[in-house]
N, C-alpha and C positions, 0 to 999 in steps of 0.2 A: 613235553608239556610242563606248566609252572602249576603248582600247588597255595592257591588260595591259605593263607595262615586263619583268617577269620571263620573260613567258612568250611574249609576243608578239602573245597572241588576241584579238579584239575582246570586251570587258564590255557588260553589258547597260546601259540608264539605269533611269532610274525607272520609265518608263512600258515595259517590255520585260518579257518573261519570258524561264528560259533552257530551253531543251529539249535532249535529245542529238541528233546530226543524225542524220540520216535515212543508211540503211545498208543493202543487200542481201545483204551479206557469211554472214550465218547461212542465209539460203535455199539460198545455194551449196552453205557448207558439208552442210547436212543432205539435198541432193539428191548430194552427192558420199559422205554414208555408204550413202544408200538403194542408189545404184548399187552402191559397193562392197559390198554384202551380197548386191545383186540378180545379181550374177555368180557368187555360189558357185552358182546353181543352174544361170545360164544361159551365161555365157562369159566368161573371160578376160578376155578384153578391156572386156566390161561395167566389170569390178572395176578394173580399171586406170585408166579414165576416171572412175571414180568414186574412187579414189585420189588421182589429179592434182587433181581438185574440189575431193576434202576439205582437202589441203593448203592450195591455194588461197585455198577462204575461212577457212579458219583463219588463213593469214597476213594476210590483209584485216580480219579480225575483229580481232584485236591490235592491227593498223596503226590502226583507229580510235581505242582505247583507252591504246594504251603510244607513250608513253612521258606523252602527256598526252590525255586524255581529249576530241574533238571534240564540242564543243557550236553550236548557234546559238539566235538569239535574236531572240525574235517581237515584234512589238510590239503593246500590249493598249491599250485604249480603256476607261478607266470608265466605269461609266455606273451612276447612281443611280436606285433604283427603290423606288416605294409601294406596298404592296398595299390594295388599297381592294375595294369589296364595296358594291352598292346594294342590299345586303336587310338592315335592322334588327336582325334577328333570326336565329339557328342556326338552319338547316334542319337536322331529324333524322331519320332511316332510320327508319320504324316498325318493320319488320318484322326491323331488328337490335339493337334491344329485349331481345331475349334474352339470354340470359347462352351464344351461341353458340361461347366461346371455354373451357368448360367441359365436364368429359370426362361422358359421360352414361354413368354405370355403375349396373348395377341394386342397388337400392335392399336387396333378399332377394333371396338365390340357396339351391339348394338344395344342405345338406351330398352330401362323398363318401362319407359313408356310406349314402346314401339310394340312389346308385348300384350300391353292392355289394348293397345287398339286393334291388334289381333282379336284378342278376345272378341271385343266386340262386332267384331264386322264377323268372326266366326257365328258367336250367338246367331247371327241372322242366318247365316248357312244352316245351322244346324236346326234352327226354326223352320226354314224350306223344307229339308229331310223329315219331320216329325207330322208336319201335315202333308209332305206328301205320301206317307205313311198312311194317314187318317184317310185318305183318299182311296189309298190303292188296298187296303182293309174292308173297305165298304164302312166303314165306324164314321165319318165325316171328319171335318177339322177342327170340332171342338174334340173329341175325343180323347188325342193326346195331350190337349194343354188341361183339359181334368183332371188326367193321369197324373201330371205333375204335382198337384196341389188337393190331389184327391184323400193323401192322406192324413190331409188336418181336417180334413170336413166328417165328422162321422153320420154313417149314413149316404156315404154319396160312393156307393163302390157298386152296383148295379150298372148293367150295358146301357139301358136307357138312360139314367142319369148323366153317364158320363158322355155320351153322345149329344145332350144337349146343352145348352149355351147359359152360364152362369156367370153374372157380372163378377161376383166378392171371388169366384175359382179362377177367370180367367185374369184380374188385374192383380192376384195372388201370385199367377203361374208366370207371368210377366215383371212382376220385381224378382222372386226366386231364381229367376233364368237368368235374365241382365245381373245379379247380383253373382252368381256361381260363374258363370263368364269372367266377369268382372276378376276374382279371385284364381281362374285359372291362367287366367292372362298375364295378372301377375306372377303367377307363380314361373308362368311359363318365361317371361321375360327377366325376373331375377336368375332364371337360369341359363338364358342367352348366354351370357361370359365365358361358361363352360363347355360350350359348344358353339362357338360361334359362327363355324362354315357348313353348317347345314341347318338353318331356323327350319326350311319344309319339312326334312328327314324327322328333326324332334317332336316340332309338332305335329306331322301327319301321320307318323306310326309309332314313335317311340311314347309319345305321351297319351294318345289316344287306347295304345295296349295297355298302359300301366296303372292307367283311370277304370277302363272299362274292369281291370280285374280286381281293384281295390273295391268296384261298385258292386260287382257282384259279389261279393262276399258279406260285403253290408248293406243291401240295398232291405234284408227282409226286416233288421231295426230301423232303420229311417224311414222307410213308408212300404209295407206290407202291400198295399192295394197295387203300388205300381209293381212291385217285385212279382205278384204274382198274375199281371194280364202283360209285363213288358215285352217287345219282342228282339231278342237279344242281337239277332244277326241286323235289323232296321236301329238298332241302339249304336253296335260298332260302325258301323256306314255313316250312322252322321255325325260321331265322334271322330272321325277319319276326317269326312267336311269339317267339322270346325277346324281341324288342326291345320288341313291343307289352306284354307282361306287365313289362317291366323299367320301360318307359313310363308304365304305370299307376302302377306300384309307388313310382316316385319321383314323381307328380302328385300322390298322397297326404302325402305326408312335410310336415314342417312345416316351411318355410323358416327361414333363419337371417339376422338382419340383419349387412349391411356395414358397414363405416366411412364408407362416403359422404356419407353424414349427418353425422357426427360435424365438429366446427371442426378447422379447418387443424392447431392445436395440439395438437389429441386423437391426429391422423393421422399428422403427424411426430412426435410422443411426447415434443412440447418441456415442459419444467420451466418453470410460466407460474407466476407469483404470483398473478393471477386466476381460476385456472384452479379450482380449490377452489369459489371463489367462482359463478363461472358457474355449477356442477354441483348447489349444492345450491340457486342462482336456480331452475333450471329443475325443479328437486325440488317446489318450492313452487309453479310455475305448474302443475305437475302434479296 
C-alpha cells in the first residue's frame, strides 16, 4: 500500500478497494438515546447512563469522521468469467405464455344506472316485506311506515300511535325510503365494476349482510324508537328482497363496453397520426 504525504493514511494500489473502517460508535450512541428516553418512565439514573452514552458515541462517531475520514483497504482478486450453457437452444416456460403481466379487467360492465333502477324497483320489494310484516304482527300497515319516520316526530312512539295513519309520518316515510334506495342503488351500482359476474350474489347477500350490520350498530343514534320495537330477523328478509329484485333488475340491463379493448393510444388519448388510419382499417375488416 501508498502512504498519502499530505495526510499521512495508507492509499490503496490497484488491486485494493477502499471501504470506511469498521466502527461501533453509532450502536452506543443510539443505545445511549434509548436509555435516555427509557428513564423518563423508569429512573433517573436510567437517563443519566444513557446520557454519558450518547455523548460518548457521538464523540466516537466524529472522532472517526473529522477531521479526516478513516478508511481501510481490502484487497480484491480478479478473476474472469464465461458464461456457457450445454443446451442449444432457449428453454421456455409453457405455462408463462400468457400475457400474465397484463391487468385482466372485464371486457362489459354493467352502467350505474342499471344499479339505481335496482334500487328502486327493490324499494318496492322491500315495501311489500315491511307491510307484510304489519300484517302478520297483528300492528296493521301503517305501523311499519311510522316506524320509519317515528323518530323525528316526538311523542309519536306509543303502539296506538304508531298503528294509526298519519299524513306528515307517512309522506315523510315515503321520501326517506325512495331517497335511502335511491343512495343504495347507487352505491350498489358504482360497485357493479368490481364484481361484475354476480350483480344477484352482491346484492342479495353480500350487501344486504354488510348494511344490516352497519345498521345495527347504529340504528340506536339515528332513530331510537325504530331500534327499539325493530324486528331484526323481518329487517334482514327484506334487505335480502331488496337486494335479490335489485339483483335481477341489473342482470337484465345491457352492458356497456370498456376501453380494454381499445390500443394503448385510444386509452391514453395520445394524438397518433396512424391513428385515423387504424379506425377506419378496422371499419373495413368489419
Amino acid at each position: 500500500m501508498d502512504v498519502d504525504a499530505t495526510t499521512g493514511q495508507a492509499t490503496g494500489g490497484q488491486n485494493t478497494i477502499e471501504l470506511p473502517s469498521p466502527t461501533a460508535w453509532p450502536i452506543v450512541l443510539a443505545l445511549g438515546v434509548t436509555l435516555l428516553f427509557a428513564g423518563m418512565v423508569t429512573s433517573a439514573s436510567i437517563s443519566i447512563l444513557g446520557a454519558v452514552l450518547s455523548v460518548v458515541g457521538a464523540v466516537g462517531w466524529f472522532r472517526d469522521v473529522l477531521p479526516n475520514e478513516k478508511h481501510e483497504f481490502l484487497a480484491v482478486a480478479s478473476e474472469q468469467t464465461s458464461a456457457s450453457t450445454k443446451r442449444h437452444q432457449v428453454a421456455r416456460v409453457h405455462w408463462a405464455d400468457f400475457d400474465l403481466n397484463r391487468a385482466r379487467l372485464p371486457l362489459a360492465i354493467y352502467p350505474v344506472s342499471a344499479g339505481i333502477k335496482g334500487g328502486l324497483v327493490g324499494s318496492v320489494v322491500m315495501a311489500a316485506f315491511a307491510l307484510t310484516y304489519g300484517i302478520v304482527s297483528k300492528h296493521g300497515i301503517w305501523y311499519p311506515i311510522n316506524l320509519l319516520s317515528a323518530g323525528l316526530f316526538t311523542g309519536r312512539d306509543t303502539t296506538e300511535q304508531l298503528t294509526q295513519f298519519h299524513m306528515d309520518g307517512f309522506l315523510l316515510a315515503a321520501v326517506l325510503h325512495l331517497l335511502v334506495s335511491f343512495m343504495v342503488g347507487l352505491l350498489y351500482g358504482a360497485t357493479l365494476p368490481m364484481i361484475p359476474r354476480r350483480p344477484i350474489l352482491l346484492g342479495g347477500l353480500v350487501a344486504p349482510i354488510l348494511w344490516s350490520g352497519l345498521l345495527h350498530s347504529t340504528l340506536e343514534i339515528i332513530d331510537p324508537v325504530l331500534n327499539h320495537r325493530i324486528d331484526w330477523a323481518w329487517f334482514v328478509v327484506s334487505q335480502i328482497g331488496f337486494g335479490v329484485a335489485a339483483g335481477v333488475v341489473v342482470s337484465r340491463q345491457v352492458k356497456i363496453q370498456t376501453w380494454q379493448g381499445f390500443p394503448l393510444a385510444i386509452r391514453a388519448g395520445m394524438e397518433t397520426s396512424g391513428r385515423d388510419k387504424d379506425d377506419n382499417a378496422g371499419e373495413d375488416r368489419k
